[in-house]
N, C-alpha and C positions, 0 to 999 in steps of 0.2 A: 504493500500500500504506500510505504512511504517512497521507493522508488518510482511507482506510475505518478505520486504529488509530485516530486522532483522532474523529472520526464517534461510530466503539464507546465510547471512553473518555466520552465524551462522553452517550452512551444512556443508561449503566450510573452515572455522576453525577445524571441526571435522576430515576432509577430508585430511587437512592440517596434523593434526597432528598424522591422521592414518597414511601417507606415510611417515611420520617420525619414526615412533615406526618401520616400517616397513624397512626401511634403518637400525636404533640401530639395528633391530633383525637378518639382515641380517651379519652385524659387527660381531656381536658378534656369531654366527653360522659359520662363517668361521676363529674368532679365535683359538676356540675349537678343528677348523678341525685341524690347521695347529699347535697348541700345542699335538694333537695325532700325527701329524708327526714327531715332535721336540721329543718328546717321541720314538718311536718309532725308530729313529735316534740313539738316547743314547743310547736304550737297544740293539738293532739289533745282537751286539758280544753278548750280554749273556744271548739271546734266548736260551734255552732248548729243546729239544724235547721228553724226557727222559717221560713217560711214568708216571713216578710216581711224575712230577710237575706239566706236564701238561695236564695230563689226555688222552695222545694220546695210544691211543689202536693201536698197531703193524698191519700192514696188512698180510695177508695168505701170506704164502711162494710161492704161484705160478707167474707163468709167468703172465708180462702184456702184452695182445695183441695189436699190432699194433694200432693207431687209425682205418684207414680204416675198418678193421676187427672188433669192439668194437660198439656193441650193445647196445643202452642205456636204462637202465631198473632201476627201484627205488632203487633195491639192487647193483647195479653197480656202479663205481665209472666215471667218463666223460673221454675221450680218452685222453690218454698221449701218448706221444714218448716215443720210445725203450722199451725193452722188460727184462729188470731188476725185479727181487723182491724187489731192495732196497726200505723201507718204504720208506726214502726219497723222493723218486721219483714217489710215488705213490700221487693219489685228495683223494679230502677230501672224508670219509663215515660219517655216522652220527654218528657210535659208538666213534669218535672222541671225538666229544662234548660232545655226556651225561654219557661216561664211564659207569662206574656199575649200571646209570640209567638209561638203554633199560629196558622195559619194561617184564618179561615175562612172558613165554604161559600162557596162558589163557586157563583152562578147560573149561570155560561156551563159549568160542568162537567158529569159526571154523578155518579150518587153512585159509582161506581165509578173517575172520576176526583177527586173530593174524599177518598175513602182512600187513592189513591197522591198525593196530593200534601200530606196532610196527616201520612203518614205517616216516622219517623223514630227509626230505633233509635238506641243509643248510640253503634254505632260510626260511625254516617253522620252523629251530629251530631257526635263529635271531628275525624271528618272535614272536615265543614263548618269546622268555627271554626279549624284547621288551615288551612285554605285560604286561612281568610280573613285570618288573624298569620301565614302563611309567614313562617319565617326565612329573612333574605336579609342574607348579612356585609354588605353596601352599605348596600340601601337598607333592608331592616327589622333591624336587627340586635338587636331584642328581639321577635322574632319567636318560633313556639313549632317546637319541634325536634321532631319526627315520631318518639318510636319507638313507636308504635301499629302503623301499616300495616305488616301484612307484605308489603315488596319488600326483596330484594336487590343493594343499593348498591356490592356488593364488585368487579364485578368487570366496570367499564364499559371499562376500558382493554384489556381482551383483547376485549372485544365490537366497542369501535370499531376497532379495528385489522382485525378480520376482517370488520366489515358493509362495511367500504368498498374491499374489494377489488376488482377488475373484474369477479371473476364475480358480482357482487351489483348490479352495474348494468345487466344485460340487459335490453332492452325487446324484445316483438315484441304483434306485433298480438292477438293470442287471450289478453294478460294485461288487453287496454283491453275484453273483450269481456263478454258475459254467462256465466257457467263454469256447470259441473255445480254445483250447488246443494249435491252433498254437500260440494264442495272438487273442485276440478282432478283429476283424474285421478294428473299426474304426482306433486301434492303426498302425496296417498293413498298413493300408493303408495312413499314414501320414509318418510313415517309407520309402515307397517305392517313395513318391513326395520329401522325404526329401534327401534322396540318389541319385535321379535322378537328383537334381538338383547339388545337391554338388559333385557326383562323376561325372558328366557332362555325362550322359550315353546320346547316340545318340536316344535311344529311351522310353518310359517312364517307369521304371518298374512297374512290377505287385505285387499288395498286394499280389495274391494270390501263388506266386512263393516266399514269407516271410514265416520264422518261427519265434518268438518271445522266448527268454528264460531267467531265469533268471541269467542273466550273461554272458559270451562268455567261462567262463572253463567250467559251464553247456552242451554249442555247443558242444566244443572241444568234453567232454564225450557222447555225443550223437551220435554225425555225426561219432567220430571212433565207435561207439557201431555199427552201423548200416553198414557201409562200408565197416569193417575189421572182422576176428573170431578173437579169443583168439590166442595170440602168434604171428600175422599177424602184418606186420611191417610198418613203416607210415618212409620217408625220413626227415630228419630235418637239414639244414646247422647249423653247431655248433661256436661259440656261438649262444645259444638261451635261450628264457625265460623259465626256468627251471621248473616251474609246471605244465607246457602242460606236462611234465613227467607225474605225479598225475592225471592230466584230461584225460587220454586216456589210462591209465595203471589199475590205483586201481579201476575201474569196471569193465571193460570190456577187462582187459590182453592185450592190445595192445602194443608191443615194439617202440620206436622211435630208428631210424638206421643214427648214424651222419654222415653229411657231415662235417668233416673236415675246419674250412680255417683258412688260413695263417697269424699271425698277422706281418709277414717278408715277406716287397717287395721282390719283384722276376722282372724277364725277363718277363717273362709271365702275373703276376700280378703286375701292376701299383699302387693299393691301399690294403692297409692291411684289412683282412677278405675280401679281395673280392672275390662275388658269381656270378660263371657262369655256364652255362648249360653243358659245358662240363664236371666241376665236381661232377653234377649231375649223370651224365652217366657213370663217374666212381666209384663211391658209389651205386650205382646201380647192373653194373655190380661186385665187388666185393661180393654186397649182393647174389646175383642169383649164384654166384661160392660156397657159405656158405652156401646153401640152405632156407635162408631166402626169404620170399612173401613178399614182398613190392604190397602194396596195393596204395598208395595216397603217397604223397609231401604236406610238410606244409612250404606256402609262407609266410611270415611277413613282410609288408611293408607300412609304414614307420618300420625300423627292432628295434625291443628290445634284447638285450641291447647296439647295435653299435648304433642306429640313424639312420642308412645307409637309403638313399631313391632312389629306385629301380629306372630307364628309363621305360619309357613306352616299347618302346626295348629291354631290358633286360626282361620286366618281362613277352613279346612275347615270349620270348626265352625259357625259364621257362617251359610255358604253352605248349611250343611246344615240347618239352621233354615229359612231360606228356600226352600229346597225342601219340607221337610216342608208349608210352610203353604200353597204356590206364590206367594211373594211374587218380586217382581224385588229382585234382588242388583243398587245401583249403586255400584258401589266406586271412590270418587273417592284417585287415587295419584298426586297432581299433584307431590308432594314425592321422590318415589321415586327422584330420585337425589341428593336433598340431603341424605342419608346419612352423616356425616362418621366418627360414634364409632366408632372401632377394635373395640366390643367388640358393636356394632348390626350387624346386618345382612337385610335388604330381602329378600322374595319377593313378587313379584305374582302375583296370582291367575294372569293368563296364563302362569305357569309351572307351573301343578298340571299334571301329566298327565293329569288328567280333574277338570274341572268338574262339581260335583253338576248342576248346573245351567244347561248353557249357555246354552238358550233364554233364563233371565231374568234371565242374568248380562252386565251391560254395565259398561266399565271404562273412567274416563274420564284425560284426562290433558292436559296444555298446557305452553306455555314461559313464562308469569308467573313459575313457581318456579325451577323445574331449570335455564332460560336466564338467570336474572336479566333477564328481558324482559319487568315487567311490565303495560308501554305497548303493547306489540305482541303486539294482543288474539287469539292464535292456541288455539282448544282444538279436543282428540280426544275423539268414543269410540267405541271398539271395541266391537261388539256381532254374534254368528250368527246375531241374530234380525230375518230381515230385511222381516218385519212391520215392525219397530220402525224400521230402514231406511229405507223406504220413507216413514214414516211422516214419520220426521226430513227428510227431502228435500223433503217439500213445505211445510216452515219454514225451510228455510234459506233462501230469499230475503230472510225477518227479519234472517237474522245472520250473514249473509255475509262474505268476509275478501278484500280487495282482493287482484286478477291477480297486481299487481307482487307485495305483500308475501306471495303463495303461491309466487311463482317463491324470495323469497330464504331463506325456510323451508326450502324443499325441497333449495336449493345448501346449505346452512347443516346440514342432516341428512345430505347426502350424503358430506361431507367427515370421513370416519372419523377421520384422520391427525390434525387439528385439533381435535376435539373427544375421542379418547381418550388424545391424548397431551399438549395441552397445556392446552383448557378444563377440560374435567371434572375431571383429578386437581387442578388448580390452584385452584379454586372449591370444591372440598372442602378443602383445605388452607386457605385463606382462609377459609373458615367451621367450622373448627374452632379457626383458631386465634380469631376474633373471640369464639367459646363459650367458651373456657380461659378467655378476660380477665374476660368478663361475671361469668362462674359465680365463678372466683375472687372478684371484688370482691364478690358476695351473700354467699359466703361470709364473705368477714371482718367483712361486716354484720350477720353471727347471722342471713339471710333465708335459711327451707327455701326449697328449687327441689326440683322434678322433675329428677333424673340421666337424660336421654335423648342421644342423639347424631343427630338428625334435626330438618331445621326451619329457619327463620332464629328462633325465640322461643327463649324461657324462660318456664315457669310459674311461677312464685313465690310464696308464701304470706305477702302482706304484713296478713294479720289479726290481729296484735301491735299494729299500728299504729291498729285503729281502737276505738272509746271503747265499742263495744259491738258484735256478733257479728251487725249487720243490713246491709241492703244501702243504709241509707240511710246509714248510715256511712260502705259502702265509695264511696258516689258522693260522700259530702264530702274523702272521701282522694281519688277521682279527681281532684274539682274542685281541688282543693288543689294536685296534677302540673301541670292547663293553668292555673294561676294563674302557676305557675311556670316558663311555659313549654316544660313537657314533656308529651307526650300519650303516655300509655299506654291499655291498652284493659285494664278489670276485669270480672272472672268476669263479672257480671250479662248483659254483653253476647254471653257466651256459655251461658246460659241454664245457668249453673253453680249447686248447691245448696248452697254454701258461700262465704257472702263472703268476699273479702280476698283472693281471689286475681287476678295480675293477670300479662297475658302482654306481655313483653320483649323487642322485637325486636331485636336485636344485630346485623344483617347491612348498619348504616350507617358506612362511614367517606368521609363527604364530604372533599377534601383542605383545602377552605376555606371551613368550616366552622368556627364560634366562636361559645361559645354564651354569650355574655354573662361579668358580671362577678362577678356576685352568684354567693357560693363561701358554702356555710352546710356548717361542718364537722359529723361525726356521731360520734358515741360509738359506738366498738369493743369489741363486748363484753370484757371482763377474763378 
């Protein structure tokens, strides 16, 4: 007895002193942020844009079209206002950032291999140079600190403790073998008890109306491969998560056709980027005057990168839209339980009591977010249309999800006890409280945010900061963050119509983590 007291006293000091490393790291992650603004403040007058300082490559002399009008394609830049050639006023391309290091043609390729390998949005090139200055307290310790990528860092110590339990070590011969292509049977079918109960569906879904893949940009590239041709256009309200570009483009030639919204109240709009059905319908109809095929609408909800969380009502509305046109509803709710705000709350579409539209409504979903798993490449989607079914299964040999790591998914969803009694409330709790900190400190910085309670971001309105209201501005405020070692990701990469906004991801507390030395204080609004 007195050993298991010692043991305990013992856990509860470690515990102690992890939620303390855990606070330092968080201190010192948001002085960093707020000496790259102090920075950033100083230099703001003597920004350059000058080509030969900062590597910005001129944009083509032609007309920019209208947003409405403006197709979003890999090669394209995301919808801006008025119709100027001033570079100024043009979003970021990638030749921005790597200057005279595009990549080029390649003999041994094809041209279809020279655009995916020449090709590079913004967020895959912070990604890149991320990769390549990882901070590492040891050995790179002026390395650049990640809060670009949205992953969830919060919450590896209740993961490790449950992945390694003995029921997660099970081997048997049919996980080393060739599986159902849609996903394992068993795993399907823990999938569709585990969404029936959390999406609160009226009725129970079915394994067999599951496909299993690895990943949900996997989905994304499958379900346009199969629903759309080449050149065939998928709707998307803008901002959005910018490599669904990538996942529906670089295989299978699918364009994304933006919706437009507003980050300035109006009459009509009550909240900044607010999505309604009626500007659905006008993005639509401007497509159909272009001669553009709009095939499907792609829903996000809980939304990346506002947080915004749809009404059951709203996202009726949606659906009903898509129906009227016969478009496919794919409503990506991969966030759906990252839920945190007391005053937010979550309906998936799988809990309407009737779908306007089941046939062309498919809903997808994975554990990158909700698991904080975002290495363990597991995505769903639930769809009754089992054309689309069928269709998906003879691509999943693509993108397939190892035996083993289907059996621990499946023990990992079965374990009700574990995950709604001590994951789930405790990972919302942890990421509300990492929001209170973040949002506090923009607060005292005079930085608007989006008040949302879903997400690991913050959207932020850091367009104070830059010297004039263009995107090439906001890419010298970007560059300015990985100067200083911190990567964030701004509007442009989300095909945003308003520079300066930039998304904040709050859900890293590495415990030995240090982010250097250089502390540049900032002036507190008065």
């Amino acid at each position: 007895m007195q050993q298991e007291a010692q043991a305990e006293e013992r856990r509860e000091q470690q515990e102690e002193r992890r939620a303390q490393q855990n606070r330092e790291h968080e201190l010192r992650l948001f002085s960093l942020f707020t000496g790259v603004l102090a920075a950033a403040r100083e230099k703001a007058d003597g920004i350059s844009i000058s080509t030969s300082k900062q590597g910005v490559i001129p944009a083509p002399s032609t007309a920019v079209p209208e947003p409405e009008s403006l197709s979003v394609h890999p090669s394209s830049p995301p919808p801006v206002q008025g119709s100027s050639p001033d570079p100024s006023a043009l979003p970021f391309t990638p030749s921005m950032l790597r200057g005279d290091q595009v990549p080029q043609y390649s003999c041994y390729l094809s041209r279809r291999g020279n655009s995916i390998r020449q090709h590079q949005g913004i967020l895959q090139e912070g990604y890149t140079q991320y990769h390549a200055n990882k901070y590492d307290e040891n050995s790179n310790p002026d390395g650049i600190i990640n809060m670009g990528t949205s992953e969830n860092k919060l919450c590896f110590d209740l993961l490790q403790e449950r992945l390694t339990q003995p029921d997660m070590l099970l081997m048997e011969p049919s996980l080393l073998q060739y599986p159902d292509w849609k996903g394992h049977c068993f795993l399907r079918e823990e999938v569709a008890k585990f969404l029936s109960e959390h999406c609160r569906s009226p009725v129970p879904l079915k394994a067999e109306n599951m496909v299993v893949m690895n990943g949900c940009g996997s989905i994304f590239c499958a379900v346009a491969a199969v629903l759309c041709d080449p050149d065939d256009a998928i709707l998307i309200p803008s901002p959005f998560y910018g490599v669904i570009t990538e996942d529906v483009d670089l295989y299978s030639g699918v364009k994304l056709y933006c919706v437009p919204l507003d980050s300035e109240v109006s009459e009509s709009d009550a909240r900044p980027f607010h999505l309604s059905a009626e500007k659905l319908e006008h993005a639509l109809e401007r497509a159909k005057k272009e001669g553009v095929n709009v095939r499907a609408v792609i829903l996000v909800n809980p939304h990346n990168p506002l947080g915004e969380i749809y009404t059951a009502e709203e996202m009726t509305s949606f659906l009903n839209f898509a129906k009227r046109h016969e478009l496919h509803a794919i409503v990506d709710e991969v966030y759906m339980l990252s839920v945190f705000g007391e005053d937010f709350s979550f309906h998936s579409v799988l809990s309407l009591e009737r779908i306007p539209d089941a046939q062309r409504t498919h809903v997808l979903w994975g554990l990158s977010k909700d698991f904080a798993m975002a290495g363990v490449r597991v995505g769903t989607v639930y769809s009754e249309n089992r054309d689309l079914v069928q269709a998906l299964d003879k691509l999943g040999n693509f993108h397939g999800v190892a035996g083993p790591l289907q059996r621990q998914v499946a023990q990992l969803l079965k374990d009700k006890e574990w995950l709604n009694e001590v994951f789930l409330p405790e990972n919302r709790r942890r990421l509300k409280k990492a929001h209170q900190y973040v949002a506090a400190q923009l607060t005292k910085l005079g930085i608007p945010y989006l008040h949302r309670g879903a997400g690991f971001f913050i959207w932020a309105d850091f367009s104070k900061y830059l010297k004039e209201q263009t995107f090439v501005e906001e890419l010298c405020l970007w560059r300015c963050f990985v100067k200083h070692r911190v990567l964030l990701s701004c509007s442009q990469a989300f095909s945003c119509s308003s520079p300066g906004w930039f998304r904040i991801v709050f859900t890293d507390q590495q415990r030995h983590l240090q982010l250097g030395q250089k502390n540049f204080p900032i002036e507190k609004p008065g």
